[in-house]
Legacy VTK file of the C-alpha trace (Angstrom):
# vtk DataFile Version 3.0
C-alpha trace
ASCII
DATASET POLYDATA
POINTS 103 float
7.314 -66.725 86.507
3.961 -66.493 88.459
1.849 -66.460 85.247
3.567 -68.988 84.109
2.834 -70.951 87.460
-0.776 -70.762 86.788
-0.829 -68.700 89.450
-3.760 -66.020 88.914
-2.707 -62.237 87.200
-5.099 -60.922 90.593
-2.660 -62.943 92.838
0.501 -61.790 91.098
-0.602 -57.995 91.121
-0.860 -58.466 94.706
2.434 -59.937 95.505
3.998 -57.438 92.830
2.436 -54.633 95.287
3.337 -56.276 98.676
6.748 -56.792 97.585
7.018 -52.793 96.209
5.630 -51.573 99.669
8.131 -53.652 101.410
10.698 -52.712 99.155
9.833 -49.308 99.657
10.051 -49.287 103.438
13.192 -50.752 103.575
14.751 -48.122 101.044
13.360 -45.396 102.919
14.790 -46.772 106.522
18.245 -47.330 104.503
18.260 -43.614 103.450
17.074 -41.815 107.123
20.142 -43.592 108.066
22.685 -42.279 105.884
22.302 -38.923 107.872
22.365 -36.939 104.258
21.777 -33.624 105.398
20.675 -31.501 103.039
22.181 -33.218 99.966
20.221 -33.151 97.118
19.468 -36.411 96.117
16.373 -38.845 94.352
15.778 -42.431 94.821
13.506 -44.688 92.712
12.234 -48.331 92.343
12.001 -49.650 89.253
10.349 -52.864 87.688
12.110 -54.057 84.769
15.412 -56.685 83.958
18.727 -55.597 85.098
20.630 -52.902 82.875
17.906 -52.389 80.354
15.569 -50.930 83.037
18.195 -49.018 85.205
19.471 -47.242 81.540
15.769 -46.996 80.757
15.569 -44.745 83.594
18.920 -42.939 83.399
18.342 -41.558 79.884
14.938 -40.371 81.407
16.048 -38.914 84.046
19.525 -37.882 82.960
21.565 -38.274 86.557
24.586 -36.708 87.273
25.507 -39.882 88.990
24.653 -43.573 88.901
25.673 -44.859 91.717
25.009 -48.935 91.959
25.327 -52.149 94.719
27.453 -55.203 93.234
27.518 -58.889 94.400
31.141 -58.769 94.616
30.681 -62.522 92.173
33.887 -62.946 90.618
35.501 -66.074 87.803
33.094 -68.239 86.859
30.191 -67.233 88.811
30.149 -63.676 87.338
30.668 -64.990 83.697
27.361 -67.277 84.263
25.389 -64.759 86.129
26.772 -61.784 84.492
27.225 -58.257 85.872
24.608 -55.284 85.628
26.951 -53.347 87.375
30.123 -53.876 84.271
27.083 -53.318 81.560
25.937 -50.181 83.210
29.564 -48.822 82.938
30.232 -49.558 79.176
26.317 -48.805 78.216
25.499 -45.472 79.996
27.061 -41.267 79.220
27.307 -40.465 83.196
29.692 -41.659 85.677
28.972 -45.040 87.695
29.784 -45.552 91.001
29.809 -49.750 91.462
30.245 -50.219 95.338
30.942 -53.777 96.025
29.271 -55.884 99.264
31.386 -55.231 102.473
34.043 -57.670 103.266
LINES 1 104
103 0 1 2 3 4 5 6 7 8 9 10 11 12 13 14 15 16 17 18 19 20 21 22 23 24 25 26 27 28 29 30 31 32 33 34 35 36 37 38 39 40 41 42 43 44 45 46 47 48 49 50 51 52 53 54 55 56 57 58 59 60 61 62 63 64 65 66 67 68 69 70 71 72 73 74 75 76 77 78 79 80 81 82 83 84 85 86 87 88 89 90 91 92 93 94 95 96 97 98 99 100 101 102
């Protein structure tokens, strides 16, 4: 959507990186939190769209276990916005775990 902007590719890169540090950060402060002891367990950002990049990913890394945040969207919001989450489940051969926003 940047390109397309006219904003410059340099710019974009950038951004793309700032945002992936930050992203990264906050993933890693969400996980020391969780208090997971000494479960085995691998986390991963990905760039890509929606279910095409997360099943991308699972047949390459062939999971036990997706496990996967909802919106919680439901009616006519979900049928305009879709759900990754639902697509996931009929797409992928593991087991997903969709855990919906708190209430």
């Amino acid at each position: 959507m940047m390109i397309h902007a006219g904003i410059p590719a340099e710019r974009v890169h950038q951004e793309a990186e700032r945002e992936f540090q930050s992203t990264r950060r906050e993933l890693g402060q969400f996980i020391q939190g969780l208090d997971l002891g000494e479960l085995n367990y691998n986390a991963r950002i990905i760039e890509g769209v929606g279910a095409d990049a997360i099943s991308g990913l699972v047949e390459q890394a062939k999971p036990d276990l997706l496990v996967i945040g909802t919106r919680g969207l439901s009616g006519i919001r979900r049928l305009f916005l879709g759900s990754v989450a639902q697509e996931l489940m009929g797409s992928v051969e593991i087991d997903v775990l969709a855990v919906p926003p708190q209430a």
